[in-house]
N, C-alpha and C positions, 0 to 999 in steps of 0.2 A: 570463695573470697581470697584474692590476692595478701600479701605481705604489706604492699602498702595501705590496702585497706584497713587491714588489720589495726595497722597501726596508728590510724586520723581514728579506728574507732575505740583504742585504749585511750589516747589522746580525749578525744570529747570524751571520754566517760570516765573521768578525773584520775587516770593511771599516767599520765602525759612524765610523772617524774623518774617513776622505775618503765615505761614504754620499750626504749632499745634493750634493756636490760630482760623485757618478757620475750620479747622477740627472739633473743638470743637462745631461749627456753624452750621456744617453740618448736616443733616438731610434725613435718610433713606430711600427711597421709594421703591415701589413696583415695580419694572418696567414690562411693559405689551409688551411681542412681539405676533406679531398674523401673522397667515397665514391662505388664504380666501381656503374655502374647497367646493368640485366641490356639493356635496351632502348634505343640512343641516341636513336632516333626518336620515345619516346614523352617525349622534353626538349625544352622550345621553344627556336622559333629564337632566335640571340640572345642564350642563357644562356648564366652564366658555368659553365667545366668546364676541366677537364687533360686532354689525351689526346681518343681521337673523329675526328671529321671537323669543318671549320673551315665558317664561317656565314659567306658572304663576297656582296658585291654578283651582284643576278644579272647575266649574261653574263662575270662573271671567273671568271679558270685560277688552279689554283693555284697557290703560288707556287711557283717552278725555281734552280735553279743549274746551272748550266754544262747546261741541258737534263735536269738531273736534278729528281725531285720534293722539296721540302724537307719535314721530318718538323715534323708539326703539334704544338706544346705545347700548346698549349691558348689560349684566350680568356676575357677578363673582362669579363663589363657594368658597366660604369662607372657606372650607377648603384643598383647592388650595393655597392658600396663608398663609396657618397660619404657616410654617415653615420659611418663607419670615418675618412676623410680630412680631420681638421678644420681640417687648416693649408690645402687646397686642391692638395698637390700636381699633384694629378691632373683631366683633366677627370671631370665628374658625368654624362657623357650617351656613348651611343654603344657600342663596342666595342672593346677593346685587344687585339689576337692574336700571338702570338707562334709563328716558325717558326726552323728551322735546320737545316742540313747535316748529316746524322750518317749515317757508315756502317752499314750493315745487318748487323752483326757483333754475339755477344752482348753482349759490353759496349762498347754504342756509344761511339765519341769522335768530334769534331767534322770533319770531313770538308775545311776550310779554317779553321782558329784565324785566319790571319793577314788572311782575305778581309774583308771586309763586307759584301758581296755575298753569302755564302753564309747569312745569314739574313735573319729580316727583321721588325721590330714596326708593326705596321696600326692606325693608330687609325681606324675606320670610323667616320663622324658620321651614317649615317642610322639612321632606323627600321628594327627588326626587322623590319617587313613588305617591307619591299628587299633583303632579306638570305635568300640560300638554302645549303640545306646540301648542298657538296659532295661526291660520292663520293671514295673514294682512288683515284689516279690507277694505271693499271696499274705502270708500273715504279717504286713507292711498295715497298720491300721489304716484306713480310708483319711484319720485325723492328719495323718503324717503322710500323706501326698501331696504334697506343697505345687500347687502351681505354679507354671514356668514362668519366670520372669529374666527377660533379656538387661545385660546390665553393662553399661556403659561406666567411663574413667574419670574423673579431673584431679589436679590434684591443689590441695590446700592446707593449711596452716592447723595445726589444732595446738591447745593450750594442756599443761600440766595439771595437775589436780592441785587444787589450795592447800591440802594437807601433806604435798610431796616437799623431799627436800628442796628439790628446787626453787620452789614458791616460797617455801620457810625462812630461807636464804636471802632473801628480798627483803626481810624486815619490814612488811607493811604492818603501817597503819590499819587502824580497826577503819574505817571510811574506804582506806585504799583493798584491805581484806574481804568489803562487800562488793566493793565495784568488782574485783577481779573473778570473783563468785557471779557474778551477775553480767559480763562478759564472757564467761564460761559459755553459760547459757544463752548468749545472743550468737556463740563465734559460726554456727551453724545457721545462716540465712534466721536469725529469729527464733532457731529451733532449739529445745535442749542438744549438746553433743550425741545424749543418750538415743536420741531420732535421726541418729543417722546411720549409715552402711559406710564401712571403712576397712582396709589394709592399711597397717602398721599406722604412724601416728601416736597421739596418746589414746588409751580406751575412755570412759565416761566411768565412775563406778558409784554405785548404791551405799554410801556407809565405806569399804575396806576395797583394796585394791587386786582388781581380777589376777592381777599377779600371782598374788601372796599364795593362797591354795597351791598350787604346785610349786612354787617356792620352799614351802612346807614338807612337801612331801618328798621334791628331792632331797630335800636336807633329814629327813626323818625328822622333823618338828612336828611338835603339837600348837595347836591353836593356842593364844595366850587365857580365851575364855573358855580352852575343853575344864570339864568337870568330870571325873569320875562320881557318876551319882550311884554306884555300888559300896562305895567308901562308907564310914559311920557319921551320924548327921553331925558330931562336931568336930569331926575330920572335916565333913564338906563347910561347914560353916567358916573354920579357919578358911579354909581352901575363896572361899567367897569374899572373905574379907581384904586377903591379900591380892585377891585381884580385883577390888573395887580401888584399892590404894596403887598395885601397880600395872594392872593391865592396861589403858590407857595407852602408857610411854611404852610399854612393850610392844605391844600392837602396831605405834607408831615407828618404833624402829626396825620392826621384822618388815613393815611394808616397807620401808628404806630401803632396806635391804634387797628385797624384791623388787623394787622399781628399778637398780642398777644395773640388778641380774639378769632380770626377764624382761619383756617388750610386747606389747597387744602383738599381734599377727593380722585376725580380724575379729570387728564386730561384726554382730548385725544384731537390727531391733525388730522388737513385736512389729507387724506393719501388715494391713491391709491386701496390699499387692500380692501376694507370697500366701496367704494367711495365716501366717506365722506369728504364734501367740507366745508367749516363753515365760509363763508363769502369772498370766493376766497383767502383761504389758511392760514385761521386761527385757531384758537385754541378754546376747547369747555372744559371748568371748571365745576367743582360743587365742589364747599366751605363748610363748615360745624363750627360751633361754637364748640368750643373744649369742652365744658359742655354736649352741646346738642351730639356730639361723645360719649364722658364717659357713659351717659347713655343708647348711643346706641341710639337715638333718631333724626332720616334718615328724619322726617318730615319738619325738619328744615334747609335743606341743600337749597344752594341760587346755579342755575344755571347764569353763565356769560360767553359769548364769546368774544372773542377779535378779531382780526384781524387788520392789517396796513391800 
């Protein structure tokens, strides 16, 4: 969906007052469509795809956690997308791969949320001709062999979240509050945001912003609703009460906070093609510190998944 469509469709769907004003808010992404292909070996090395087996320098393992194999998302050639990426976020050369920890259960969920260790994003700078493709590793669960799917670029417009400053800042109306909610969810062909495949952009989130988690943990923060439930029960009781009164506003300003700091990198969602499940049909982040971006600097990216 182009910019100006975008905007005949906040226009009909009664936003026509603050329209240039969202538009302004708006934020580019990469969108990712994929189609799963009968043969991975007959896709060169290098190429961008979801799912498969990952294209890595030769003489390297795959990547591990705690001795275990991490489950391969997929890879992008970077210069695949650099006609897509006009602001430059991203480098134009090489290869972006993306891995993570996920149990071998049907609906996988992340295996360590709180580690950063249990995944891992790879910018490779060489030529494909240095790059081989490796088999899956024997104790790689059969759950977590994602088939290949080949994945193509456009790029489009995507919208803030209702609860970011941004939106807040708009001062809508309770009428104009729904529609913008309810253009969330059309701005993707009809689809929720959360069903789509994307670099950079805004992410979709469940409740809190994929942000925030490693926002948190750069910062050594605590969640505004952790609870020490080793505490004495009218300890926690206080403890509960004060955060029924201020958690809320906290919660809202720490994701503030992290929405400035940090930036999606990519989604991707539970989806058929791939068969990638991420908690019975949620959604699978990796975040990045817009500094730790600038300098290209991929060691820093916080995986989170969501789901209802």
């Amino acid at each position: 969906m182009s910019t100006g469509d975008l905007r005949a469709r906040l226009a009909a769907g009664g936003l026509g007052r603050v329209a240039d004003a969202i538009l302004r808010r708006a934020r580019p992404c990469i969108r990712i469509d994929m189609r799963r292909v009968d043969d991975e070996m007959r896709m060169p090395v290098g190429c961008s795809k979801l799912g498969g087996t990952p294209d890595l320098p030769a003489g390297g393992a795959w990547p591990a956690w705690r001795g275990s194999p991490l489950a391969f998302v997929g890879q992008v050639s970077l210069a695949d997308i650099a006609v897509h990426d006009e602001e430059g976020d991203l480098p134009h050369s090489g290869l972006l791969s993306f891995f993570c920890a996920v149990d071998g259960t049907a609906a996988g969920v992340m295996a360590a949320p709180d580690d950063p260790a249990s995944w891992q994003v790879r910018h490779l700078g060489g030529e494909p001709a240095t790059l081989v493709r490796l088999p899956p590793p024997p104790h790689l669960p059969e759950r977590l062999r994602f088939p290949a799917c080949q994945a193509s670029f456009r790029r489009e417009p995507t919208l803030p979240d209702v609860e970011s400053r941004a939106v807040l800042d708009l001062g809508l109306s309770e009428p104009e509050r729904h529609a913008y909610i309810d253009q969330q969810f059309r701005a993707n062909g009809g689809e929720p945001p959360a069903m789509s495949h994307h670099l950079l952009g805004y992410p979709f989130s469940f409740g809190q912003s994929p942000c925030l988690p490693g926002y948190l943990h750069a910062h050594g923060l605590s969640h505004p609703y952790t609870m020490d439930l080793s505490r004495p029960p009218e300890e926690l009781q206080q403890r509960y009460q004060r955060m029924q009164q201020t958690g809320p506003e906290m919660l809202r300003e720490l994701q503030h906070k992290a929405e400035a700091e940090w930036r999606l990198l990519l989604q991707v969602y539970s989806n058929e093609e791939a068969e990638m499940d991420w908690g019975g049909g949620g959604v699978l982040h990796f975040c990045i510190p817009n500094d730790a971006l600038s300098r290209r600097d991929f060691t820093r990216a916080w995986a989170e998944m969501q789901f209802v």
